[in-house]
VMD Tcl script that draws the C-alpha trace (Angstrom):
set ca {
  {7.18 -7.95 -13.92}
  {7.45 -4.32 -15.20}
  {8.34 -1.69 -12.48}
  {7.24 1.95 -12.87}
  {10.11 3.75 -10.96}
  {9.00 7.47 -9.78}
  {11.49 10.14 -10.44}
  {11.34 13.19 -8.68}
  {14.17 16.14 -10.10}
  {13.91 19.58 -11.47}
  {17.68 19.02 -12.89}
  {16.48 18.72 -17.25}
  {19.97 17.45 -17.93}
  {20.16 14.91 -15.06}
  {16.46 13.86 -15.82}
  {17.36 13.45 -19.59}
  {20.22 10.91 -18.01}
  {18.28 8.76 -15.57}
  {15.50 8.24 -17.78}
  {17.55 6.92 -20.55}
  {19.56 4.64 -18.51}
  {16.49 3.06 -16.54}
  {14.36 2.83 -19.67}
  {17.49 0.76 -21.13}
  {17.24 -1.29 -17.81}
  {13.73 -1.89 -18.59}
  {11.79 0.18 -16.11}
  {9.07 2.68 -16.60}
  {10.01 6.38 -15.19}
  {7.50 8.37 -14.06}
  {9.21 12.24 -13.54}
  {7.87 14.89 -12.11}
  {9.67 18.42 -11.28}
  {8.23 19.47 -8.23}
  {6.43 18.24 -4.99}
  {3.26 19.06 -5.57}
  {3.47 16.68 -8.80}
  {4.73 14.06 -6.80}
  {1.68 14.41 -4.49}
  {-0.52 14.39 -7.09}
  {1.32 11.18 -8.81}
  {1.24 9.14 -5.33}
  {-2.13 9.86 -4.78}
  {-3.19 8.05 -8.22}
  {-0.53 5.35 -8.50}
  {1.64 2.62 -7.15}
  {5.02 2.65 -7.82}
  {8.17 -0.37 -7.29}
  {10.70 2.13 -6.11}
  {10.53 6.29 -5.62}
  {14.18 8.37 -6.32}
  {13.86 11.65 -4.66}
  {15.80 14.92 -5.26}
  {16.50 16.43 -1.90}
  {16.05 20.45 -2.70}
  {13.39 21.20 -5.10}
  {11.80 24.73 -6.36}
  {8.79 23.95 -4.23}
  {10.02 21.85 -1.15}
  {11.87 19.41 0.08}
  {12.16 15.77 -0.96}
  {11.82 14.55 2.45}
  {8.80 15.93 3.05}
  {7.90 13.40 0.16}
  {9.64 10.68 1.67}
  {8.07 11.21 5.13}
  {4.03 11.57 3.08}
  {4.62 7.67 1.80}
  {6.34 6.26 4.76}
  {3.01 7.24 6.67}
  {1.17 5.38 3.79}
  {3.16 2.67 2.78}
  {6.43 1.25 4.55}
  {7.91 -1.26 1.99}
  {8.03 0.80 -1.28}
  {11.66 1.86 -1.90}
  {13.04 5.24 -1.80}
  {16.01 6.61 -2.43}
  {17.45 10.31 -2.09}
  {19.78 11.93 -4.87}
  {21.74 14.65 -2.27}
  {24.23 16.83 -3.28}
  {27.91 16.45 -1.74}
  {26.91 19.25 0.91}
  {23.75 18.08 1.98}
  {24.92 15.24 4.58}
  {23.10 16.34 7.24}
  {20.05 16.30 5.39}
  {20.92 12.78 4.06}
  {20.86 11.44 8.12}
  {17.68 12.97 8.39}
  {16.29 11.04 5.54}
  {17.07 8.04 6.18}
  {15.77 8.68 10.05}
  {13.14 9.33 7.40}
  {12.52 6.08 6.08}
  {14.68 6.64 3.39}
  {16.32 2.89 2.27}
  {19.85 4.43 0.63}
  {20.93 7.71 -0.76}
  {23.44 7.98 -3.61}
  {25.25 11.33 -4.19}
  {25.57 13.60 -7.17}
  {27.61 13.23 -9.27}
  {26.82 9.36 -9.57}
  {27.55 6.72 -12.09}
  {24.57 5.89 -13.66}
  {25.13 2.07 -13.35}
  {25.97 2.29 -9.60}
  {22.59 3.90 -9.50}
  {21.07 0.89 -10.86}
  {22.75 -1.58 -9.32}
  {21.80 -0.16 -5.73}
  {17.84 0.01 -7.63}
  {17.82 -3.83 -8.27}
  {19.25 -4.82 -5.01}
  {16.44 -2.58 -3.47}
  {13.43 -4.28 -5.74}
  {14.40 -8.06 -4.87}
  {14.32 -6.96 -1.45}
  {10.86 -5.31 -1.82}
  {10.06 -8.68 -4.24}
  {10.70 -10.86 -0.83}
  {8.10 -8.52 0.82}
  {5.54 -8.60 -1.60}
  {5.49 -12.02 -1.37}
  {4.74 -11.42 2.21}
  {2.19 -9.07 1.72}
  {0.17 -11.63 -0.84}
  {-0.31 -13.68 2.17}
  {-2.37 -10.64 3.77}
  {-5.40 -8.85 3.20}
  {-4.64 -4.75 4.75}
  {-7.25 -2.50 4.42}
  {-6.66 0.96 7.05}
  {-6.60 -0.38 10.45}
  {-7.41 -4.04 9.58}
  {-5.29 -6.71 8.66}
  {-5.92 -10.54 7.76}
  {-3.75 -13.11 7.98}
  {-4.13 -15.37 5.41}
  {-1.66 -18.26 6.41}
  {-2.36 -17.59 9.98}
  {-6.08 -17.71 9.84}
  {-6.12 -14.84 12.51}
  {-7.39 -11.11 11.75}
  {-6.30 -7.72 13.55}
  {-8.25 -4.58 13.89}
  {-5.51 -1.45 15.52}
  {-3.14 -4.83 16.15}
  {-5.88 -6.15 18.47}
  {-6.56 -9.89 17.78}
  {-10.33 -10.18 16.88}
  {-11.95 -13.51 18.20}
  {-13.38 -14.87 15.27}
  {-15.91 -18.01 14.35}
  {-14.69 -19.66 10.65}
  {-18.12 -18.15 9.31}
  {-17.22 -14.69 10.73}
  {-13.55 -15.03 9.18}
  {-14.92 -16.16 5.99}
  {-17.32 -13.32 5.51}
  {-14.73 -10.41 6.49}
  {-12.18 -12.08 4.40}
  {-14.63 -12.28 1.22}
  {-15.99 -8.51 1.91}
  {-12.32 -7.03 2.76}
  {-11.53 -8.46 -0.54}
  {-14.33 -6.89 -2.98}
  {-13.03 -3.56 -0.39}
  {-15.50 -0.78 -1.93}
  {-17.77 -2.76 -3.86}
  {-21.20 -4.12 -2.73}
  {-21.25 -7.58 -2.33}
  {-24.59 -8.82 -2.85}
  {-26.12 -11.01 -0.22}
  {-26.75 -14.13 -2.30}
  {-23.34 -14.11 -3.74}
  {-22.28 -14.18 0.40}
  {-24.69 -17.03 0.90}
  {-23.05 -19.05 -1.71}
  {-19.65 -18.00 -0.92}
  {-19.76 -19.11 2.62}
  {-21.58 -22.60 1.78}
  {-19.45 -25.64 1.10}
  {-19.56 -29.32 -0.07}
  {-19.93 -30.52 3.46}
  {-23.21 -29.22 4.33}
  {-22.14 -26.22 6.10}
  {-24.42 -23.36 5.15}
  {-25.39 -19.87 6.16}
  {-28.95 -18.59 5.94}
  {-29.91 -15.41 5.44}
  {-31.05 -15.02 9.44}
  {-27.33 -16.60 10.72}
  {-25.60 -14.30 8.19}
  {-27.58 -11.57 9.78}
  {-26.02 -12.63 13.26}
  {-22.16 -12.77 11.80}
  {-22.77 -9.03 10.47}
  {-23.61 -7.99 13.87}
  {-21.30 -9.59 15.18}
  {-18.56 -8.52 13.18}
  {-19.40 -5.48 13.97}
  {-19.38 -5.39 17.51}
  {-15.75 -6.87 17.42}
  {-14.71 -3.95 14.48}
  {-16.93 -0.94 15.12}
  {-17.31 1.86 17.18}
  {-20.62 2.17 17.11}
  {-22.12 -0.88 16.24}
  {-25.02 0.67 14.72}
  {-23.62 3.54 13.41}
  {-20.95 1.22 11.45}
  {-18.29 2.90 9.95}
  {-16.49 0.10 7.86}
  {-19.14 -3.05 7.52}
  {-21.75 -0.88 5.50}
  {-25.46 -2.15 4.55}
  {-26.75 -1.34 1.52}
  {-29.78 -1.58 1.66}
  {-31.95 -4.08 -0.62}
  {-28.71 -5.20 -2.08}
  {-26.24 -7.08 0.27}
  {-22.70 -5.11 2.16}
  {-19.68 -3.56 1.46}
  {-16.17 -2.62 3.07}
  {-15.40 0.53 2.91}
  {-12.06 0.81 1.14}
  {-9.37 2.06 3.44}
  {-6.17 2.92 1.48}
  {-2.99 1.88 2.87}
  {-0.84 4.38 0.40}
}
mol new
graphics top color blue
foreach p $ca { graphics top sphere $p radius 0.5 }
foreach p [lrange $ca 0 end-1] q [lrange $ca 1 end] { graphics top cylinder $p $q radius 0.2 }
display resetview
């Protein structure tokens, strides 16, 4: 698995020195100079593991650190400080910083502490396959059990079935004959189009706000219905 590592530094020689080294380690480095880059690169990608400068010309690195951690709490960051900036080294990792490492550094400790982070992150991945997130839901796909702002929602199988196939195909329209046949089986189980009629309202009424002003279980009309994607970074 490739990992695209985001470096954040306004330091040319520093950056010419970290990219080398991971690119020899096999990792694609994303660098940006200042913190409105990084904003700008978070809000269009994912990355495996974030290395933040502390000052920048524009900001502070934490501010950085503290914009993902409200997003995203398992992506790995680390700080790059400066050997008088321990103070500010507590407060990122109050943060959510996971490790700092200060300049000057050996290059190889640097990586060493970077692939102890990503098989940690690796054992949590694997975690999150076994869930479906999408803003304040989350489905538990081993458990069987969904949660909507950590509140367990009382679900029928037919009802679980049709918010697990809609939260996956999040922000596309999923026509209503494709739900039909998705939520048959082999046993003679079947949903019409009047019963899956009744598990949308339902649904609703255990997710929404206003039931019939919905704000995630869309209709679209003549077509079918559609999650609204929620990002969770």
């Amino acid at each position: 698995m490739e990992h695209t590592i985001l470096l954040l530094e306004d330091d040319a020689d520093l950056i010419d020195g970290l990219t080398y080294s991971l690119q020899r380690e096999g990792y694609i480095v994303d660098i940006v100079q200042t913190i409105k880059a990084a904003y700008a690169n978070l809000k269009e990608k994912n990355y495996s593991l974030l290395l933040l400068d502390v000052t920048l010309p524009d900001g502070n690195g934490m501010d950085v650190c503290r914009f993902v951690r409200e997003r995203d709490k398992q992506v790995p960051i680390i700080f790059l400080t400066a050997m008088d900036e321990e103070v500010n080294v507590i407060r990122g990792l109050d943060g959510g910083a996971d490790d700092y490492i200060t300049k000057p550094f050996k290059l190889g400790e640097l990586c060493s502490r970077i692939r102890a982070l990503l098989r940690r992150s690796g054992m949590c991945e694997t975690e999150r396959a076994n869930r479906l997130t999408s803003g304040p839901l989350t489905i538990d796909l081993l458990g069987g059990s969904a949660f909507f702002n950590d509140r367990l929602l009382e679900l029928t199988v037919g009802e679980y079935r049709l918010l697990c196939l809609l939260v996956r195909n999040a922000g596309q329209t999923v026509l209503r004959n494709t739900i039909l046949d998705a939520l048959w089986d082999g046993s003679g189980n079947f949903v019409d189009d009047n019963t899956l009629s009744v598990y949308i309202r339902r649904l609703r009424e255990k997710i929404e706000d206003e039931p019939s002003n919905p704000k995630y279980l869309l209709t679209v009309r003549g077509f079918g219905y559609k999650w609204k994607r929620e990002k969770n970074f």
